[in-house]
Structures are given as structure tokens and as C-alpha cells.
Kinemage of the C-alpha trace (Angstrom):
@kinemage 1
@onewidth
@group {chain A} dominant
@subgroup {mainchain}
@vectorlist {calphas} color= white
{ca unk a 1} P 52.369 11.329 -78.280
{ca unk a 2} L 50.612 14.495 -76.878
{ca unk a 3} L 49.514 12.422 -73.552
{ca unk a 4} L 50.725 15.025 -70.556
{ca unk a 5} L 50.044 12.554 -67.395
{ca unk a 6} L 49.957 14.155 -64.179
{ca unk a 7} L 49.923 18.014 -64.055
{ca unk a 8} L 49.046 19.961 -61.361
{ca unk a 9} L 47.911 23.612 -60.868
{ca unk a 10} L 46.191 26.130 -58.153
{ca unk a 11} L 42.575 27.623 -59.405
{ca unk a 12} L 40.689 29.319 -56.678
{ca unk a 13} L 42.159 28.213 -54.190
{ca unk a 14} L 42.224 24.516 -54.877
{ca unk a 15} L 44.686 22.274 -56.145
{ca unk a 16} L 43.192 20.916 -59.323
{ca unk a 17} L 45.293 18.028 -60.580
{ca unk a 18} L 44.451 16.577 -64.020
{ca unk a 19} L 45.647 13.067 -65.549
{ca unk a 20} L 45.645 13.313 -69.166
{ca unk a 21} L 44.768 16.715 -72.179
{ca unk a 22} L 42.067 17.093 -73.457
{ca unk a 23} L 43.492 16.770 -77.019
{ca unk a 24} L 43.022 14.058 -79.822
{ca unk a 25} L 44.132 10.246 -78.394
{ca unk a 26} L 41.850 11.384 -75.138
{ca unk a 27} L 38.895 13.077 -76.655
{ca unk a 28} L 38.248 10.312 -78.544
{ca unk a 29} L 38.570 7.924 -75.733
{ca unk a 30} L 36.477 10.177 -73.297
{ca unk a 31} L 33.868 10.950 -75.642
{ca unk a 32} L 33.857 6.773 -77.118
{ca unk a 33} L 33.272 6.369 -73.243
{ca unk a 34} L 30.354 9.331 -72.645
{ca unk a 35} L 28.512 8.847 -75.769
{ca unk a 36} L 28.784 5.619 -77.421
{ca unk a 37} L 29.239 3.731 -73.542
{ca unk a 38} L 32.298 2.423 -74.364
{ca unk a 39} L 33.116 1.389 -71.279
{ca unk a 40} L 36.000 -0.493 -71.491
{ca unk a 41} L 37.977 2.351 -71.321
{ca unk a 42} L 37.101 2.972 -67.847
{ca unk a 43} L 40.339 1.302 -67.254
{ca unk a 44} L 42.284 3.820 -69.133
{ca unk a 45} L 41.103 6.449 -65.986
{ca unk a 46} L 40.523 4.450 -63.080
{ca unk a 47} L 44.228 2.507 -62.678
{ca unk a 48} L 45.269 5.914 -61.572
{ca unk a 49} L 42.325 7.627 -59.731
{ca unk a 50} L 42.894 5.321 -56.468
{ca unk a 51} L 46.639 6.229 -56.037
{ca unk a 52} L 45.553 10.570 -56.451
{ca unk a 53} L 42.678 10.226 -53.636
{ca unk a 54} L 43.567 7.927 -50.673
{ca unk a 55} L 44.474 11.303 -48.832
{ca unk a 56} L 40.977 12.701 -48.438
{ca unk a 57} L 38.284 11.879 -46.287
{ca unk a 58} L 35.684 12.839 -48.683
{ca unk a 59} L 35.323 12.042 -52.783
{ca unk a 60} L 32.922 13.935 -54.179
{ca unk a 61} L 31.690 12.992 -57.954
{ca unk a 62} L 30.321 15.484 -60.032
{ca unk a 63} L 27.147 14.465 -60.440
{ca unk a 64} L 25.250 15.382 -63.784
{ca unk a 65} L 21.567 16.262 -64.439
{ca unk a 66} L 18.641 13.429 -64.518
{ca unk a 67} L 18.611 13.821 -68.188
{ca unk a 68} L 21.668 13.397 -69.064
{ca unk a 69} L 21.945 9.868 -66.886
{ca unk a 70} L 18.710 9.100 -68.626
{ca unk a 71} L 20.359 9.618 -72.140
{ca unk a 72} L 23.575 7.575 -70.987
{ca unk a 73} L 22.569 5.589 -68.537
{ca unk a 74} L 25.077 6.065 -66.487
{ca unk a 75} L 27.452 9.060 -64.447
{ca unk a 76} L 30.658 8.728 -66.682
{ca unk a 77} L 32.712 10.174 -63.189
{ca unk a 78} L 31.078 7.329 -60.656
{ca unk a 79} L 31.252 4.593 -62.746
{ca unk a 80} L 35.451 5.299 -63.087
{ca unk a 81} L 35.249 5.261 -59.531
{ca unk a 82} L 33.388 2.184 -58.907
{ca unk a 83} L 35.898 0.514 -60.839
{ca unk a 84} L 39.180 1.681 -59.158
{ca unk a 85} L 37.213 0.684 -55.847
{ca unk a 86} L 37.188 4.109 -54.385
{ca unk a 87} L 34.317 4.803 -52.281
{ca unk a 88} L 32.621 8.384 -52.519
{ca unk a 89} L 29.756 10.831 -51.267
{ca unk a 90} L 26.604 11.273 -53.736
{ca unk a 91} L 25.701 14.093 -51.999
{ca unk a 92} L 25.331 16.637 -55.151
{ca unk a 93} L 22.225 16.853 -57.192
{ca unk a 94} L 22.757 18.956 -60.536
{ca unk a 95} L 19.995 21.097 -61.612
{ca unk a 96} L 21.550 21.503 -65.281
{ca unk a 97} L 19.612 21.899 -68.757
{ca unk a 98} L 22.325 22.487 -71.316
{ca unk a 99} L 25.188 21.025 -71.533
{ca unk a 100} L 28.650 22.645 -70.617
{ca unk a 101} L 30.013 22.136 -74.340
{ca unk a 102} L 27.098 24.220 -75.805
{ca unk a 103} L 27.619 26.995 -73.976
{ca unk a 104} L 30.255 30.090 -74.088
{ca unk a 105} L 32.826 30.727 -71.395
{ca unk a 106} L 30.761 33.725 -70.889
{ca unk a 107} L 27.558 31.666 -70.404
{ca unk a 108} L 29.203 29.229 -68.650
{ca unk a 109} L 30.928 32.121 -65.988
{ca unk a 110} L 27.338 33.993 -65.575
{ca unk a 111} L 25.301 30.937 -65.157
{ca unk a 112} L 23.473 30.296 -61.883
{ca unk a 113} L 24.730 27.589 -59.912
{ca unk a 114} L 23.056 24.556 -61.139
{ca unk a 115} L 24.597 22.464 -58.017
{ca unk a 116} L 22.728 21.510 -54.727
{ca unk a 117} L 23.913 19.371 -51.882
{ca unk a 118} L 21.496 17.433 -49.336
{ca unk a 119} L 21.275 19.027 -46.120
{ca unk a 120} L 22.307 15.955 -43.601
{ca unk a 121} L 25.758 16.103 -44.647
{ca unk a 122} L 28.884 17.005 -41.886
{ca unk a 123} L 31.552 18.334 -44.262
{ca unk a 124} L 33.279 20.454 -41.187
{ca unk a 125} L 36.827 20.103 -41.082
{ca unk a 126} L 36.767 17.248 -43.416
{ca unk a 127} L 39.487 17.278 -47.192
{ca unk a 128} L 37.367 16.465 -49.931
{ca unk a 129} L 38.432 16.004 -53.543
{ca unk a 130} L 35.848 16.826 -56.434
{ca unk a 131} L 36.167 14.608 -59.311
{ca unk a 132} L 35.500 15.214 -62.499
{ca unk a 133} L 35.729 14.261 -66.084
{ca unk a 134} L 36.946 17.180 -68.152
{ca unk a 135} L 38.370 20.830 -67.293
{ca unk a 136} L 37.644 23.444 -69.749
{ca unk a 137} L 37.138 27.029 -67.575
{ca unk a 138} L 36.625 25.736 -64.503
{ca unk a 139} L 33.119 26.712 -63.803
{ca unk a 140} L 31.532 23.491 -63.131
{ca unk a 141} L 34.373 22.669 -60.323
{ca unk a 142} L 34.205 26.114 -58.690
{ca unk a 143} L 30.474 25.962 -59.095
{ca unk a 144} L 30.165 22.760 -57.258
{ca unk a 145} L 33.216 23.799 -54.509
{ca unk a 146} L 30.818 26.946 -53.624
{ca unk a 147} L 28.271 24.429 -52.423
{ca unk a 148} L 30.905 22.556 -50.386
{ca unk a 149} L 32.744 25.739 -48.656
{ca unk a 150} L 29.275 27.128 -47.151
{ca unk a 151} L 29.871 23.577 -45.333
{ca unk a 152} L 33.058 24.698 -43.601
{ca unk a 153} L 35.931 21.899 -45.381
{ca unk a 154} L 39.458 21.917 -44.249
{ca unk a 155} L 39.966 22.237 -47.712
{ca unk a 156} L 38.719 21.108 -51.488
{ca unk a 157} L 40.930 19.923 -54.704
{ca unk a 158} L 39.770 18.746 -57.457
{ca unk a 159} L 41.038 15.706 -59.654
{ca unk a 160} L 39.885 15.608 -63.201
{ca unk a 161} L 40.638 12.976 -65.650
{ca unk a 162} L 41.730 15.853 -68.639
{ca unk a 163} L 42.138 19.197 -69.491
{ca unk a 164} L 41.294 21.546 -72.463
{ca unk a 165} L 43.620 23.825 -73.293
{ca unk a 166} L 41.787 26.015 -75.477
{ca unk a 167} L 40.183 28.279 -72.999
């Protein structure tokens, strides 16, 4: 089976470590989950999300545009949380039109950061984690870490349930 469970990497700074590829069993399972609200597989992700964040003090989902909720009616990334009973910080607000898929590494690296935090929040000195649902170039965790290091962290990683390889 092509299931790699469990890799870890550096990318600016961060430790990004990813569960599953991005690749043919998965795909199907994430996008079953994103687009058709499958949510049964929420299982698939959550049994291991708990065990890869108890470290930090902060969890912070990637949070996607009002539309997009609208169309799915629900935040793919939370909802894996929920169930694995981790509690998090909704504290990013994404400003996004198009989505990541439809647009070139290019467009996706030259892109003005579609991420905003609210302004009450205390991140000083604090580990946070970013979760997200799928890794492709990285943008949309760097993007959303820029917000989060003008807030002074101890540090930031990222956990994300896959990974494409074709970069």
C-alpha cells in the first residue's frame, strides 16, 4: 500500500509533520470527506491528531473562506479536531476567493496573504501547531505562520493530515 504514516520534515523554519500522502487510497478519502461530506472518515485522521499535539499550548486550524464553509458546510480541519477532542484557537479569518487547487505554484507563491488574525489574541512565548488538511507547496502554512510570528511565538509547526508529492 502507498500509505507513508508519520513523516516529518523542516520548511521555513517549522517542523511540518504530515500523517498520510497525498496519493490514491487518501485522495479519495480526503476529497469523499471535503466534497461529498463523507464524514465518517473523520476517524481515519483524528485517532492520530490527539497523540501529535498534546505538546503545544496553542492549535491553530486553518480556517477557510466564508464561501467555501457555505458550500460544505463545514471546516474539514475543525471538525477532525472536534472529534479527536482536541481543543483549538479560531483566531484566523481567511480572506480567500479561489481555491488553492486552481491555482499555479507560481500563483499560489505571489499571492497576497489571504490570512488575518483577531487582534485580542496573546500568542507571546506560547508553541502553537497549525493544522491543516493537505500540503502541496507550502504556501497556505507559511502564509498563515506569517500572521502568527508578527505575534512573537516561541515557535510554530505545522501538522497536516497529507502530503502531495508532485510539487
Amino acid at each position: 500500500m502507498e500509505l507513508k504514516i508519520d513523516e516529518s520534515f523542516q520548511f521555513h523554519d517549522m517542523n511540518v509533520v504530515t500523517l498520510y500522502e497525498y496519493e490514491r487510497i487518501v485522495k479519495r478519502m480526503i476529497r469523499r470527506y471535503k466534497f461529498l461530506g463523507d464524514v465518517a472518515l473523520e476517524k481515519v485522521f483524528s485517532m492520530f491528531v490527539k497523540e501529535k499535539i498534546r505538546l503545544y499550548d496553542k492549535v491553530i486550524p486553518v480556517p477557510i473562506s466564508k464561501l467555501r464553509l457555505k458550500e460544505r458546510g463545514f471546516n474539514q480541519v475543525t471538525r477532525i479536531l472536534d472529534d479527536a477532542g482536541v481543543k483549538y484557537d479560531d483566531i484566523l479569518t481567511s480572506h480567500r476567493t479561489m481555491r488553492q487547487s486552481q491555482l499555479s505554484k507560481y500563483e499560489r507563491e505571489t499571492e497576497v496573504n489571504p490570512f488575518s488574525m483577531r487582534e485580542d489574541i496573546d500568542l507571546k512565548n506560547q508553541s502553537i501547531i497549525i493544522v491543516d488538511d493537505i500540503f502541496t507547496t507550502g504556501e497556505t502554512v507559511r502564509q498563515v505562520s506569517e500572521i502568527l510570528k508578527a505575534h512573537n511565538p516561541k515557535r510554530i509547526d505545522v501538522l497536516t493530515f497529507s502530503i502531495s508529492r508532485k510539487l
